[in-house]
Backbone bond lengths (Angstrom), bond angles and torsions (degrees), N, CA, C in turn:
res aa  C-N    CA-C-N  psi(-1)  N-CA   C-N-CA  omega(-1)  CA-C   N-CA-C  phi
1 X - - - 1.462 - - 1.522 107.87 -
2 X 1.227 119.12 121.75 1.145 124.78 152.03 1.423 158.77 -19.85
3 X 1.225 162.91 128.30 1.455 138.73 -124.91 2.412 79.31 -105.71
4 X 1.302 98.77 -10.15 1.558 100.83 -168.03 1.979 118.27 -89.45
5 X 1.767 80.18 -21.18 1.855 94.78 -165.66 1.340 114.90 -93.06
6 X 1.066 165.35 130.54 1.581 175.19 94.59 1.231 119.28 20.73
7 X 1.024 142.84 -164.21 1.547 143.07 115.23 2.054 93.48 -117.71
8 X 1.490 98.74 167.37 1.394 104.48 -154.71 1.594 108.63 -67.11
9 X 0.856 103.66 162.40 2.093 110.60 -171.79 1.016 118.61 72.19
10 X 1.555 135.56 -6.91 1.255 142.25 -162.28 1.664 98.93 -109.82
11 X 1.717 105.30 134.60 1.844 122.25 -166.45 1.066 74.10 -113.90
12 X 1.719 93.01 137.50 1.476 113.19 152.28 1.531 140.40 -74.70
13 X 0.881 147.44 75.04 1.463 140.23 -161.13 1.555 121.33 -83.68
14 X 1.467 102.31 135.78 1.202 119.72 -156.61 1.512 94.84 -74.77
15 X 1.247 98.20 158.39 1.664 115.79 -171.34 1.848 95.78 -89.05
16 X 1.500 91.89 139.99 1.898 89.35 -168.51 1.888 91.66 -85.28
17 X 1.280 102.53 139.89 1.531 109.06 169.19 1.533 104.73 -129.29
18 X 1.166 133.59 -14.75 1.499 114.83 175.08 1.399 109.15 -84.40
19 X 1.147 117.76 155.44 1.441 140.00 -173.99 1.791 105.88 -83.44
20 X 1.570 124.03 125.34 1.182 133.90 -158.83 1.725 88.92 -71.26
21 X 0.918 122.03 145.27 1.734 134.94 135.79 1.264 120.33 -87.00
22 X 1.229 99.31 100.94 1.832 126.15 -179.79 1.760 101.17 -62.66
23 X 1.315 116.61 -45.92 1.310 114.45 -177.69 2.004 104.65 -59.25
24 X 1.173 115.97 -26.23 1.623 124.93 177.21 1.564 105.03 -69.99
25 X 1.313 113.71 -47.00 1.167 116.12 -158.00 1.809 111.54 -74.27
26 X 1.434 103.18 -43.47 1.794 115.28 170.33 1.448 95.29 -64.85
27 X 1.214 159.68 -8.02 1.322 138.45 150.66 0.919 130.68 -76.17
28 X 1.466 117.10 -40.09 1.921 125.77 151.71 1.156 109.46 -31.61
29 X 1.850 116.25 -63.74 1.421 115.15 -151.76 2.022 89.77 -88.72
30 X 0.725 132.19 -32.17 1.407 120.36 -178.74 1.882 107.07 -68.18
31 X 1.250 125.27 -44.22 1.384 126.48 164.46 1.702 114.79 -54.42
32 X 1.535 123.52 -18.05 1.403 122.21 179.56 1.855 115.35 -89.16
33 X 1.527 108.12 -32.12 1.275 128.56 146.65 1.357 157.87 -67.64
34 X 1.277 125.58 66.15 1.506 103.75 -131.73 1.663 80.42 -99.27
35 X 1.919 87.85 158.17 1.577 112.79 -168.44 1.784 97.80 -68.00
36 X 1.324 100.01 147.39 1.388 121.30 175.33 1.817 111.31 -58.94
37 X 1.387 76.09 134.26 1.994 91.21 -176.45 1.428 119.51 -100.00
38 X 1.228 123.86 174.15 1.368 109.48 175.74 1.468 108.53 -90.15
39 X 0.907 143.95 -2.47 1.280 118.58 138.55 1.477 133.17 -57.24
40 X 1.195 126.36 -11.09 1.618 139.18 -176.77 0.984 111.50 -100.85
41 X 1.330 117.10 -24.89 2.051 121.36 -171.51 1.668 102.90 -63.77
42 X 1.623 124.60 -33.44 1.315 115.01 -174.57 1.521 102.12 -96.84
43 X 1.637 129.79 20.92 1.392 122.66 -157.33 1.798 97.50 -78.54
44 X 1.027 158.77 177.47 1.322 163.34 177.73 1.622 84.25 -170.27
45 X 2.031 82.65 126.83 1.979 92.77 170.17 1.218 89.68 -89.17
46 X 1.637 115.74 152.63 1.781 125.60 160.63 1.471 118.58 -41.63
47 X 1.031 125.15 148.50 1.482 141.27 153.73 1.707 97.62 94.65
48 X 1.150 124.70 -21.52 1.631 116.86 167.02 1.124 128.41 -68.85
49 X 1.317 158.12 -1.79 1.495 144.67 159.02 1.258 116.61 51.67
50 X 1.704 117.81 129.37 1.735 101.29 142.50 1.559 116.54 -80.76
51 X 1.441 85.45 128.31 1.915 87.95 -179.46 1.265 108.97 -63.51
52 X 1.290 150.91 34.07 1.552 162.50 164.53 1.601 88.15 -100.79
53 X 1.255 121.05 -73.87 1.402 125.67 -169.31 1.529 117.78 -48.20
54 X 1.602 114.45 -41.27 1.219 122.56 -161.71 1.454 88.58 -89.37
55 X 1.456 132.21 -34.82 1.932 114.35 -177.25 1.970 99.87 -64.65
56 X 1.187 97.29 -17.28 1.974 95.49 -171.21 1.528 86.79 -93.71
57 X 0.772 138.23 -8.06 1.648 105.73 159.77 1.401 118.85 -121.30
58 X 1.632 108.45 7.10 1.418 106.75 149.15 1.648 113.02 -56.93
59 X 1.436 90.63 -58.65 1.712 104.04 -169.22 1.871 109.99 -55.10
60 X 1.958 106.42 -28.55 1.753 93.83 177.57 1.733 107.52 -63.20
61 X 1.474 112.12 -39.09 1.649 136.25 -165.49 1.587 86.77 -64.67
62 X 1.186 141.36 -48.11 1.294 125.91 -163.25 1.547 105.86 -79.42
63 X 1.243 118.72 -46.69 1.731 110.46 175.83 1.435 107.37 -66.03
64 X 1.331 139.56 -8.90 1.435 112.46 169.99 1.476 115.37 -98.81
65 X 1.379 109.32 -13.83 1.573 108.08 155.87 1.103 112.32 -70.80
66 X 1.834 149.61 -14.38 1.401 139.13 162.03 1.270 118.97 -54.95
67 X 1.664 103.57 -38.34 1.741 119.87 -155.24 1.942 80.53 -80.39
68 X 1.006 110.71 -73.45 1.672 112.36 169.17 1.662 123.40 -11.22
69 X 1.247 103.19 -41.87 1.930 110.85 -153.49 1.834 80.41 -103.17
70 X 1.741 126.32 -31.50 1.324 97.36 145.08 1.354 157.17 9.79
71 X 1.360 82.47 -89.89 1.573 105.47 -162.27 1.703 97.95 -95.56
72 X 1.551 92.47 131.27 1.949 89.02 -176.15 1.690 129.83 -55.70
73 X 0.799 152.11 160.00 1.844 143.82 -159.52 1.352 72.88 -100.47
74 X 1.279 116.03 140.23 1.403 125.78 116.71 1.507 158.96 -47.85
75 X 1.607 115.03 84.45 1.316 115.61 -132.69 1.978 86.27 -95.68
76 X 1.714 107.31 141.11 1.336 108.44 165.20 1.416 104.89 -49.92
77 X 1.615 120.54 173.77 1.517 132.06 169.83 1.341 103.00 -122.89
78 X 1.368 106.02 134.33 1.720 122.42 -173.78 0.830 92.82 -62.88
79 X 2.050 105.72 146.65 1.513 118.87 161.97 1.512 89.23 -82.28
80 X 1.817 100.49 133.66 1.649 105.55 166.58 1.775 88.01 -110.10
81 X 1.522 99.18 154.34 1.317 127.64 151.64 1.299 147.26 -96.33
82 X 1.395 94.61 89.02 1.762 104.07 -168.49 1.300 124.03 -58.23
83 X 1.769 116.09 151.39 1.093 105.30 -160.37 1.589 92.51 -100.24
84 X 1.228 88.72 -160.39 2.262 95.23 -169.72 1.056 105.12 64.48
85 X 1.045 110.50 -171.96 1.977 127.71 -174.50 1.614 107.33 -121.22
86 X 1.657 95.64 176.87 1.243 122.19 -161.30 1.875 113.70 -59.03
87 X 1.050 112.52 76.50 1.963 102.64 -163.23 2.095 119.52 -36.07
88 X 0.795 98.22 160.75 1.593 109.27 165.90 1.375 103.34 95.34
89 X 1.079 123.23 147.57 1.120 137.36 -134.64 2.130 113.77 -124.85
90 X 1.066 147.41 153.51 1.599 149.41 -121.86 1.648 76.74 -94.94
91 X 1.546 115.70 133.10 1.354 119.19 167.17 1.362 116.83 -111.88
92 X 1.441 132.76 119.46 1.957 118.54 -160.61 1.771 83.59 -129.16
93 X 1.417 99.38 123.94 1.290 113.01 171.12 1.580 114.83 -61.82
94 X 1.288 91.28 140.25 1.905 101.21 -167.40 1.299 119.48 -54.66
95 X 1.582 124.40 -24.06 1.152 135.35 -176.57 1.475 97.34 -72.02
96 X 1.271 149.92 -13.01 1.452 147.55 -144.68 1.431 89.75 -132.83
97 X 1.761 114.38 150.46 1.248 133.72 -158.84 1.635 85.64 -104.52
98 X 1.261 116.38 139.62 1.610 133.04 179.37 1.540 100.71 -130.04
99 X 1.419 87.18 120.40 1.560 98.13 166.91 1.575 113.92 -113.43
100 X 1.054 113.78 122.25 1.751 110.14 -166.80 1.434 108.19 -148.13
101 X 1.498 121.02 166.91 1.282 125.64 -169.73 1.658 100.68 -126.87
102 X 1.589 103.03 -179.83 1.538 92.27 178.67 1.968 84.59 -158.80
103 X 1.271 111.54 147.04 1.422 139.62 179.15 1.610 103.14 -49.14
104 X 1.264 112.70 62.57 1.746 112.59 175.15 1.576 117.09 -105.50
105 X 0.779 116.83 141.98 1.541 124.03 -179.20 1.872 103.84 -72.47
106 X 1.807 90.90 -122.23 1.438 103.04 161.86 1.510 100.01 102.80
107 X 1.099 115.37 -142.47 1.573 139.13 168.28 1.536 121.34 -73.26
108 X 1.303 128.95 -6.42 1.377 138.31 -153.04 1.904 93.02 -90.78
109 X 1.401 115.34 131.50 1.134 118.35 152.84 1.686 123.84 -69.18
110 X 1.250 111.90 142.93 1.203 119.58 177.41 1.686 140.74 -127.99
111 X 1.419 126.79 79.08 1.236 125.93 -158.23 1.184 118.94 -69.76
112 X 1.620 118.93 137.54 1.742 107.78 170.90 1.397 92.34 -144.02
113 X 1.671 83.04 142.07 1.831 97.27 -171.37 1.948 70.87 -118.90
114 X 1.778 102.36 153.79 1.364 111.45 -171.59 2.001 85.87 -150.43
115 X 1.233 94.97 149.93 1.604 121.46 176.56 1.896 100.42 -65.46
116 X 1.104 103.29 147.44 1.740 86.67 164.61 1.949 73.74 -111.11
117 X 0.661 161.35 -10.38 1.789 145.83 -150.22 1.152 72.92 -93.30
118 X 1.645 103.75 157.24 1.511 144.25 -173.84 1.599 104.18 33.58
119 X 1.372 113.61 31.63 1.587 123.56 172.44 1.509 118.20 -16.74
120 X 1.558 122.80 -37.33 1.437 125.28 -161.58 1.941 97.13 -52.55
121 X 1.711 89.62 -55.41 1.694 104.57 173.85 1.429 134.40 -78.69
122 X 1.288 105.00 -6.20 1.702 107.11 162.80 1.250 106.04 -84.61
123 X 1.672 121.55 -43.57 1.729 102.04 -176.92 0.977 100.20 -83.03
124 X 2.104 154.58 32.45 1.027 112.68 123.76 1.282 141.74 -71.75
125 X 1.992 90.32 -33.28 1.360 122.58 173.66 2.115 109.39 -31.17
126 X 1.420 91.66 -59.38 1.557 112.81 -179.94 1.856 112.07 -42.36
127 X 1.741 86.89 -52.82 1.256 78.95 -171.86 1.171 136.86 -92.17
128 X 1.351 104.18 9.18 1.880 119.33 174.67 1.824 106.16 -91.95
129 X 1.799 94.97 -26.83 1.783 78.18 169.96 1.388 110.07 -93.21
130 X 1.608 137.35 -14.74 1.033 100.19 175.24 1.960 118.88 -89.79
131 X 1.046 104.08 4.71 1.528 125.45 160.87 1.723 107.52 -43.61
132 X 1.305 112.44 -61.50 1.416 141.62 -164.85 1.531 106.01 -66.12
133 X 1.565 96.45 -65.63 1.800 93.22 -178.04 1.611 99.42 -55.59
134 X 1.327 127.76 -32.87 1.990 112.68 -155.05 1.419 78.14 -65.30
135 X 1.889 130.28 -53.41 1.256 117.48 178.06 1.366 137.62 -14.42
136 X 1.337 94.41 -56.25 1.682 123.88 -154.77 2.112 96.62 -84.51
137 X 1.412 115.75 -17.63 0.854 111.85 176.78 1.982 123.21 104.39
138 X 1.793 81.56 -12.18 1.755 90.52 -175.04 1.921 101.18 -62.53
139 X 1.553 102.70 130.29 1.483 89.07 156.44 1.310 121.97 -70.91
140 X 2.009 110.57 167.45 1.285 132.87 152.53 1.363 101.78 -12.87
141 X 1.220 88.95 -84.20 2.027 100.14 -143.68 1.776 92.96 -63.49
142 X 1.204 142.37 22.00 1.231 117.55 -169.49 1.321 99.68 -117.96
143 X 1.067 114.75 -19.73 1.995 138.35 179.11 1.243 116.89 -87.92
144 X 1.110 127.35 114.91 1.698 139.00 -169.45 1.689 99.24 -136.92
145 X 0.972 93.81 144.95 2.012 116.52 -157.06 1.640 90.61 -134.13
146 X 1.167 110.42 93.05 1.917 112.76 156.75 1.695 110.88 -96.39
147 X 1.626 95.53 133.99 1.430 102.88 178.26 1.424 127.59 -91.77
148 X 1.171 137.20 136.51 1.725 125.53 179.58 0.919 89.39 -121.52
149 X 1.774 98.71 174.98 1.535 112.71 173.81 1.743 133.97 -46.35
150 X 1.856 80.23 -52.38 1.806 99.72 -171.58 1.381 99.96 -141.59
151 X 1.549 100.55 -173.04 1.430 110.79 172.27 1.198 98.25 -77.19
152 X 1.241 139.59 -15.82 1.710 121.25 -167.51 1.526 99.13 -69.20
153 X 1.185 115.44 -46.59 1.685 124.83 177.81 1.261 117.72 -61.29
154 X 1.272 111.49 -25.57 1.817 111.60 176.35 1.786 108.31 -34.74
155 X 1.473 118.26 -58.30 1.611 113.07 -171.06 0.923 109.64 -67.05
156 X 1.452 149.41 -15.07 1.155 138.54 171.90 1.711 125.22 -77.87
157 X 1.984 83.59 -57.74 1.848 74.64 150.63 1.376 133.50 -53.03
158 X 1.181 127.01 -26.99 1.784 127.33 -164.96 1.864 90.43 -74.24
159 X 1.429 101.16 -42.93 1.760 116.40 -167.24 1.529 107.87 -52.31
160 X 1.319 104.55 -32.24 1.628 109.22 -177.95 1.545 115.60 -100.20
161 X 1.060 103.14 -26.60 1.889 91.97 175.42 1.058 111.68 -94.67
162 X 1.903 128.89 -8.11 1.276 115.24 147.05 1.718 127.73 -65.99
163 X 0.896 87.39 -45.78 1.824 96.46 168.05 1.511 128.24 -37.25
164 X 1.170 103.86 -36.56 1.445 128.30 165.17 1.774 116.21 -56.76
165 X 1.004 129.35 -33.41 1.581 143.09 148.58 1.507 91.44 84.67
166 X 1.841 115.18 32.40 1.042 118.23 -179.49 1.946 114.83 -102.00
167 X 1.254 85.44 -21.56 1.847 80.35 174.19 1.230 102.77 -123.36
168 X 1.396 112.88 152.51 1.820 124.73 155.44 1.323 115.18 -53.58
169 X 1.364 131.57 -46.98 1.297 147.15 176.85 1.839 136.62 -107.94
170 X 1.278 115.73 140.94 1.597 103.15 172.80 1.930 94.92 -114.72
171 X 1.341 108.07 172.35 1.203 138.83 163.26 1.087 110.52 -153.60
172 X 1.571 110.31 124.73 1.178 145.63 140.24 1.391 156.82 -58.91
173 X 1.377 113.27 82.43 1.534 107.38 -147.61 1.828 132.17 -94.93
174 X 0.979 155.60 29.31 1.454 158.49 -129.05 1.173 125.95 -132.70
175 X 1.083 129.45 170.98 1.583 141.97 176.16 1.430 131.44 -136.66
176 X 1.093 112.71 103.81 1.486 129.49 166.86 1.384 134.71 -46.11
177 X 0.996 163.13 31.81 1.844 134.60 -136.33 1.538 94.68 -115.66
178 X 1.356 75.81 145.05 1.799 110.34 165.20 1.563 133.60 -21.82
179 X 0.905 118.96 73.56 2.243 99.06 -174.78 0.989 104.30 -111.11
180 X 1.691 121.43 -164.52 1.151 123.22 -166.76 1.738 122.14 -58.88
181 X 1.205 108.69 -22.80 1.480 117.52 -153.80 1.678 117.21 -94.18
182 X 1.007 121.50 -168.19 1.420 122.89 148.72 1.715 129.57 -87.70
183 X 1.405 93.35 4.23 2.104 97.93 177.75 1.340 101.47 -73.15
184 X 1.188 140.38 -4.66 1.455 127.02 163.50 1.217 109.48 -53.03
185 X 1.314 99.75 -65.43 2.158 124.93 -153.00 1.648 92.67 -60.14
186 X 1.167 120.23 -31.15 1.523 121.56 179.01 1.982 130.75 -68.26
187 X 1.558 78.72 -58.16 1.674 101.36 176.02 1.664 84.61 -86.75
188 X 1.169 150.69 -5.17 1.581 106.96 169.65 1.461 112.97 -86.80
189 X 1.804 105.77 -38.83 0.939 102.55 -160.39 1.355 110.91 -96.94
190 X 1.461 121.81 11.50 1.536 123.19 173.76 1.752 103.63 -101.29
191 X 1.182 115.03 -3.58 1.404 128.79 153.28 1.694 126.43 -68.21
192 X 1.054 104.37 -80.12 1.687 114.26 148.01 1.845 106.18 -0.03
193 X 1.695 87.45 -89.17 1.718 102.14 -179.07 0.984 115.64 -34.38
194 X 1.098 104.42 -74.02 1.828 122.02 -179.06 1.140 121.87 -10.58
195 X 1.633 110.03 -69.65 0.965 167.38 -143.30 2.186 97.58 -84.07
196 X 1.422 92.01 -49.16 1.140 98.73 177.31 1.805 125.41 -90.03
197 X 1.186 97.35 -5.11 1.307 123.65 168.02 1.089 141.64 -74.11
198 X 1.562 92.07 -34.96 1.734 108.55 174.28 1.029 110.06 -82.60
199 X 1.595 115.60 -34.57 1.672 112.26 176.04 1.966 118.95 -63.42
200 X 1.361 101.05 -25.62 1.368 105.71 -170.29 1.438 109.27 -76.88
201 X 1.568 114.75 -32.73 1.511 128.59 -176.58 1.578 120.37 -61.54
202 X 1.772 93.14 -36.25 1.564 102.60 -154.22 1.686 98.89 -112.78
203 X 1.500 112.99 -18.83 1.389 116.78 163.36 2.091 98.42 91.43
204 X 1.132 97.41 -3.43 1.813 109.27 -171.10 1.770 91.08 -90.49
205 X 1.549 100.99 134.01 1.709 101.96 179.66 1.559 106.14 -81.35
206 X 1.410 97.20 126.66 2.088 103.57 -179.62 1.485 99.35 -97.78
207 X 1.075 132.21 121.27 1.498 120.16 166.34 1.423 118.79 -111.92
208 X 1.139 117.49 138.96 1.592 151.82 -140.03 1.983 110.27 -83.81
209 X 1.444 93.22 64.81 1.566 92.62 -172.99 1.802 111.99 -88.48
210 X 1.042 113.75 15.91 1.450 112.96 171.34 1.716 132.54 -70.33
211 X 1.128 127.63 110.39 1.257 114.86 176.43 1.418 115.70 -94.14
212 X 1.886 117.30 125.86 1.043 139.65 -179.50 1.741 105.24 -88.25
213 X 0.959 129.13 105.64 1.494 116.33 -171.61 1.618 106.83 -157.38
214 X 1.420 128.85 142.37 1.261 154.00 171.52 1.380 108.14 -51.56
215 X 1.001 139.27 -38.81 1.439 128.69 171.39 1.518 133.66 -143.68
216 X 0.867 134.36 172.14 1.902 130.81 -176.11 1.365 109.49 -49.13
217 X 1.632 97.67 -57.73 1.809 103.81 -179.51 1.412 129.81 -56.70
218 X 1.738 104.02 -33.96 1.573 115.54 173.47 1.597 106.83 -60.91
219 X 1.358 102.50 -39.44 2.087 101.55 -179.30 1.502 113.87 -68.05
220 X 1.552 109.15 -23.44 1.605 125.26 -157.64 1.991 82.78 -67.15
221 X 1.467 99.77 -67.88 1.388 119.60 -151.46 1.738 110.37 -62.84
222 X 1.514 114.44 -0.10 1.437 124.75 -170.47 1.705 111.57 -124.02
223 X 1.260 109.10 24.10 1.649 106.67 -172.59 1.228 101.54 -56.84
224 X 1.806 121.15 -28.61 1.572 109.89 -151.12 1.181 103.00 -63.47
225 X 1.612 121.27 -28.62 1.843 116.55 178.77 1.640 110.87 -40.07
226 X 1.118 127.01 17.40 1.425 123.06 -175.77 1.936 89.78 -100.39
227 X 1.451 111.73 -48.52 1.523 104.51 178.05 1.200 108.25 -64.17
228 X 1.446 121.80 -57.57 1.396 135.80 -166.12 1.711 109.33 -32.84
229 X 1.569 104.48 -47.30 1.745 116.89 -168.39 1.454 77.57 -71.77
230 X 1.415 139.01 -79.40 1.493 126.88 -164.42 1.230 116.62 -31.56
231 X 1.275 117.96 -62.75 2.102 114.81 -177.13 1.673 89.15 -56.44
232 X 0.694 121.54 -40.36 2.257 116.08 -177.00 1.832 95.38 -57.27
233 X 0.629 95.63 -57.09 1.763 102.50 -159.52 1.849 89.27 -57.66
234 X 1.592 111.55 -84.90 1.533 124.10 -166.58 1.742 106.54 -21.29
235 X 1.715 102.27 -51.08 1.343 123.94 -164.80 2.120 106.23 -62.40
236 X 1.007 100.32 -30.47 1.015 112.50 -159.96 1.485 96.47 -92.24
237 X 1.763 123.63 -48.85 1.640 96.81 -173.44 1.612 89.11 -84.98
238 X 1.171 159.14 -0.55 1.474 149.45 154.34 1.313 105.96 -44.65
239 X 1.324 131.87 -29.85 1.539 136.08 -171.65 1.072 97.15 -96.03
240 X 1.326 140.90 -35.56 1.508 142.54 -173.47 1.730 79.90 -58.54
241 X 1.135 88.88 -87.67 1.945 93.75 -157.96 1.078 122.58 -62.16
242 X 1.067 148.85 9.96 1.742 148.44 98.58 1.599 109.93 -13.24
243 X 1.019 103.03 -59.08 1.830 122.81 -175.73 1.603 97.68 -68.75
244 X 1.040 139.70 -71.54 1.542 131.86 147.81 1.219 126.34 -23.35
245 X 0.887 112.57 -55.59 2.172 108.84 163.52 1.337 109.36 -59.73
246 X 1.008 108.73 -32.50 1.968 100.79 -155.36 1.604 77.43 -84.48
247 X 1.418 156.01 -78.70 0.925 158.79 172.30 1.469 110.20 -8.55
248 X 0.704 135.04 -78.20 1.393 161.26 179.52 2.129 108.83 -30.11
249 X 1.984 79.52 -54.79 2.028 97.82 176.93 1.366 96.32 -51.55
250 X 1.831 101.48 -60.39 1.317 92.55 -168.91 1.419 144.23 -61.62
251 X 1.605 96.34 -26.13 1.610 98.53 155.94 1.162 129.60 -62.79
252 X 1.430 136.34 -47.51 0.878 148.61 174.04 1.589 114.58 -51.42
């Protein structure tokens, strides 16, 4: 192609040969600018500051954060979570018939099957309930203590010395704790069941002396559940045989 030929749409432009006049050109660009007026001399664009101005209202901003750091903050107060339960005690309006039991000893046989595993805390367990029954008035000879391996065995033992139609009551004695694994969640809570099973089968009240707990010290600090399951148990065949009398009137 030629220094003369195009391709189509394309203008040719002439090659500049006169020499610019600079004195032309500062009149263009001075006529496109026009000189600052007095209205513009006080103009300030946003967001620039005199940095004189902006250290003086650092310095106002810093004395009212002094007067501030003053006066003490007002800090919310943690919700704490108390331990034990909700106090006060079952209220049955007087017009309504209450059938209830109460923690008596007496003549009543009393079975307790107890864990020998984690022994340190079953023989305290042991020895706060049998503390409780001498309380409660149950004799010696009427209280019999069978031992199993573990708590997993606890429901079976409870299952058989109720079966026997020899005591009013079972207790249940053992300890659970926490380790790395999932054999807790298993043996506690197939204990529990168990446990709750035998009572439902055999109609004899089992009460629930096992402690399920996260560490040695949590089992250390809870032996008294060895009485606690006793007042559960006593209370419970006392309600049976209330429930047997009243039955009984009414047949009669």
């Amino acid at each position: 192609m030629s220094a003369s030929e195009f391709w189509p749409g394309e203008h040719k432009v002439a090659p500049v040969t006169e020499e610019i006049d600079e004195a032309a050109v500062e009149d263009v660009v001075g006529a496109a600018v026009p000189e600052p007026s007095e209205d513009t001399e006080d103009f300030e664009e946003p967001g620039f500051d005199d940095p004189e101005e902006a250290e003086e209202d650092e310095d106002a901003d810093d004395g009212g954060d002094e007067d501030a750091d003053d006066e003490p903050a007002e800090e919310a107060e943690p919700l704490l979570r108390l331990a034990g339960h909700a106090p006060g005690d079952l209220t049955v309006p007087d017009h309504v018939a209450v059938l209830e039991g109460a923690p008596l000893g007496g003549r009543r046989g009393v079975g307790i099957v107890a864990a020998r595993f984690n022994g340190d805390v079953t023989n305290r367990l042991l020895e706060s309930a049998l503390a409780e029954l001498e309380r409660a008035g149950v004799p010696n000879e009427l209280v019999t203590v069978m031992a199993v391996p573990g708590a997993f065995e606890l429901p079976l033992g409870a299952m058989a010395l109720a079966k026997t139609r020899r005591y009013s009551a079972i207790v249940a004695l053992g300890c659970v704790i926490r380790g790395e694994t999932a054999h807790f969640d298993y043996v506690a809570g197939e204990t529990a069941s168990g446990l709750q099973l035998a009572a439902l089968e055999t109609g004899v009240p089992v009460a629930f002396g096992v402690l399920t707990v996260d560490t040695l010290e949590q089992a250390m600090a809870r032996t008294d559940k060895g009485a606690e399951a006793v007042r559960t148990a006593l209370e419970m065949a006392d309600l049976f045989a209330h429930l047997r009398a009243q039955a009984k009137q009414s047949a009669g």
